[in-house]
N, C-alpha and C positions, 0 to 999 in steps of 0.2 A: 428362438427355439430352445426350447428344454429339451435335454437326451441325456438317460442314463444308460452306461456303458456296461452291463458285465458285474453291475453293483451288490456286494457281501458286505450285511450288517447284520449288528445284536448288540447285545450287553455284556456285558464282560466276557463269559466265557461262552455264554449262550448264542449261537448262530441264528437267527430269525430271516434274514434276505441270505439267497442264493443264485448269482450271476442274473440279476433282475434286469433286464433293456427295456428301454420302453422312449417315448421321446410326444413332445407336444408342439405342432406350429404357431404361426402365429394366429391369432383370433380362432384358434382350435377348441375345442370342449370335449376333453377326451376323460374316461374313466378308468379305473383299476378297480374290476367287482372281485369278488372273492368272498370266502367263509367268511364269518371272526376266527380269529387267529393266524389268520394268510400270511399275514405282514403288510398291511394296507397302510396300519400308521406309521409303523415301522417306515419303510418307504417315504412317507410326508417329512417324518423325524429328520432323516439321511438327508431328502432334499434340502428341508431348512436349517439346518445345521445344528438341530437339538443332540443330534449324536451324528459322530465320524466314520462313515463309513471302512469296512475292515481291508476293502480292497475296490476296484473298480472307479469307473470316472461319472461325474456331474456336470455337466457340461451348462451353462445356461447362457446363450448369447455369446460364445465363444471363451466366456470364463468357467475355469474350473471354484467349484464349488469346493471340494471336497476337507482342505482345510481353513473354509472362511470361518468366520466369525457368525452367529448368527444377528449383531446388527451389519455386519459387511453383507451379507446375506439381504437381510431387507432392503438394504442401502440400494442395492443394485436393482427392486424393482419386485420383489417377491412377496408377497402376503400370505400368511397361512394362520386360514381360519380352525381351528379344533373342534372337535365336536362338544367341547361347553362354549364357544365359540369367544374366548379371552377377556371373558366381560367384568367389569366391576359392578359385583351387585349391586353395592351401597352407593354407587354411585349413578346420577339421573343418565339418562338417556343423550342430551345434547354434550353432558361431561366425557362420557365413554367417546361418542364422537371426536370428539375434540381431541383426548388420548391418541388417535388414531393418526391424526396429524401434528403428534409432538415434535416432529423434526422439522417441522415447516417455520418461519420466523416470519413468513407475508403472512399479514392477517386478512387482507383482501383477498388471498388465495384460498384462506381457509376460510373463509365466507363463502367463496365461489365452492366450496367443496361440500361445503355443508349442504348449499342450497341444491349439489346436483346429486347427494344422494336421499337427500329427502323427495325430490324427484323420482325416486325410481321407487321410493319408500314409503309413500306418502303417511301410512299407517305413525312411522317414529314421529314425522311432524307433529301429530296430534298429540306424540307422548313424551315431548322433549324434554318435560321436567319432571317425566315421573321419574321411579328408580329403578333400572335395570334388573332388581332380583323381583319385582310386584309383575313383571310382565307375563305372559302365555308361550308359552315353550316356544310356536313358529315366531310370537315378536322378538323374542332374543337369537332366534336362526338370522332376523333379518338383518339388528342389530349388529351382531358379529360380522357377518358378509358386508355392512354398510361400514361397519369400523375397519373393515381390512380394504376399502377403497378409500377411506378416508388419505391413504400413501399414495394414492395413486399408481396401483401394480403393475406391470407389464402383466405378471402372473400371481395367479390367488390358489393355493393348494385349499381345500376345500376337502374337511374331515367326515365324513356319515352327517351330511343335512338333513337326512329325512331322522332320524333316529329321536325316539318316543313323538313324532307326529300324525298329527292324521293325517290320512291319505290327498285329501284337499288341498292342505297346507303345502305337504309336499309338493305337491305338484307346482302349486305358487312361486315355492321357491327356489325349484329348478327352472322354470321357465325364466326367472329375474336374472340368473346366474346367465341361461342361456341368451338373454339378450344383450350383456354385458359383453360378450366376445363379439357381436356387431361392430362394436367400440376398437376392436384392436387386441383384449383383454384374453391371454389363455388362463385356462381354466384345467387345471386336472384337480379328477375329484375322485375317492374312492368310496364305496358305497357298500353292502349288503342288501340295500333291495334292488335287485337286479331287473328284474322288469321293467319298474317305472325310471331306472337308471338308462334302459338300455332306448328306451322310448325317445330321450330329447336327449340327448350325447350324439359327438361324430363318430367317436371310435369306442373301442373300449380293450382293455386287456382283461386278460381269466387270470389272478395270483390265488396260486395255492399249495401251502405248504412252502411258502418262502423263496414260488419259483411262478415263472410263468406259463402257463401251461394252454394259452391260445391267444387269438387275435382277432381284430378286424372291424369291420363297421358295425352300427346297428342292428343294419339289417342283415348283416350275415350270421350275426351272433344271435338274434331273434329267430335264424332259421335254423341255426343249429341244432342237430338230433342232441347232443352232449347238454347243450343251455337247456331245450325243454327240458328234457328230463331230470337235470341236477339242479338245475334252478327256478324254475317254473310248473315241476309236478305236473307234465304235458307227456303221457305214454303212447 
């Protein structure tokens, strides 16, 4: 389980999170929708240790987060994909893969790893030697999310997937996400398009303005008077 405690983060002097909780089980698919600006990434940053949070607890599997390392951080099991999703352009397809399991020293394991996300992917198998910057905006979503299984996550933070996609695509690639957590795999993901976010997720939280500002499932948050209106343009 992921659970954040009460969590205050920013930049130097700048305050961005304000007592953020929030928490994810196991094989969960939960979201953080919010504006731009909410502190969506913020949030992923704190989790994965690109910045220290100012106060408050990280909790994941009973270890505190809060002053790891960010390879102590992956080490323990966490993948967090970005919304350019950490790719080498200049480098092909099966190469970025491969990156993805630099810590691994079995080469029969990263066979095995290769083989079961070209499974889920089958599109990169086709494109294993091209070069990651020549692909279509959803092959490099897919790429990213297939290089952050490449560690094998307990948990994959998952930055704005849909962002400059079309609608299609998107959709593709939330449901790939959500069949990952079949597997055991949580998933928090935070988003801007709320709708098609709110569609295939368990849960989701409202961040805004650096705080949380509601809760609940899918479908409660799909029947909310507050979501029509502020996020769906439903009067």
């Amino acid at each position: 389980m992921l659970k954040l405690e009460n969590v205050c983060a920013g930049y130097g002097k700048l305050d961005v999170l304000w007592n953020v909780s929030c928490e994810v089980d196991d094989g969960e698919f939960v979201a953080i929708v919010g504006p731009n600006g909410a502190g969506k990434t913020t949030t992923m940053r704190a989790i994965s240790g690109m910045i220290r949070p100012k106060s408050g607890s990280i909790i994941f599997n009973d270890v505190h987060l809060e002053n790891k390392t960010i390879k102590q951080i992956h080490d323990l099991g966490i993948s967090f994909i970005t919304d350019e999703g950490n790719l080498f352009s200049g480098m092909t397809v099966k190469e970025n893969l491969e990156m993805g399991a630099l810590s691994l020293r079995d080469k029969g394991k990263k066979k095995e790893l290769l083989d079961k996300v070209i499974g889920l992917f089958p599109r990169l198998g086709e494109r294993l030697n091209q070069q990651a910057g020549l692909m279509s905006g959803g092959e490099r979503k897919m790429l990213g999310i297939a290089r952050g299984l490449m560690s094998e996550p307990k948990l994959m933070l998952v930055d704005e997937p849909s962002l400059g996609l079309a609608p299609a695509v998107v959709l593709d690639v939330f449901r790939t996400l959500k069949g990952l957590t079949k597997e055991g795999v949580m998933i928090l993901l935070v988003e801007q398009n709320v709708n098609t976010t709110l569609k295939i997720v368990d849960r989701a939280y409202i961040l805004e303005n650096g705080a949380i500002n509601g809760q609940g499932t899918s479908a409660e948050l799909l029947a909310s008077d507050y979501i029509q209106k502020t996020y769906l343009g439903i009067e």
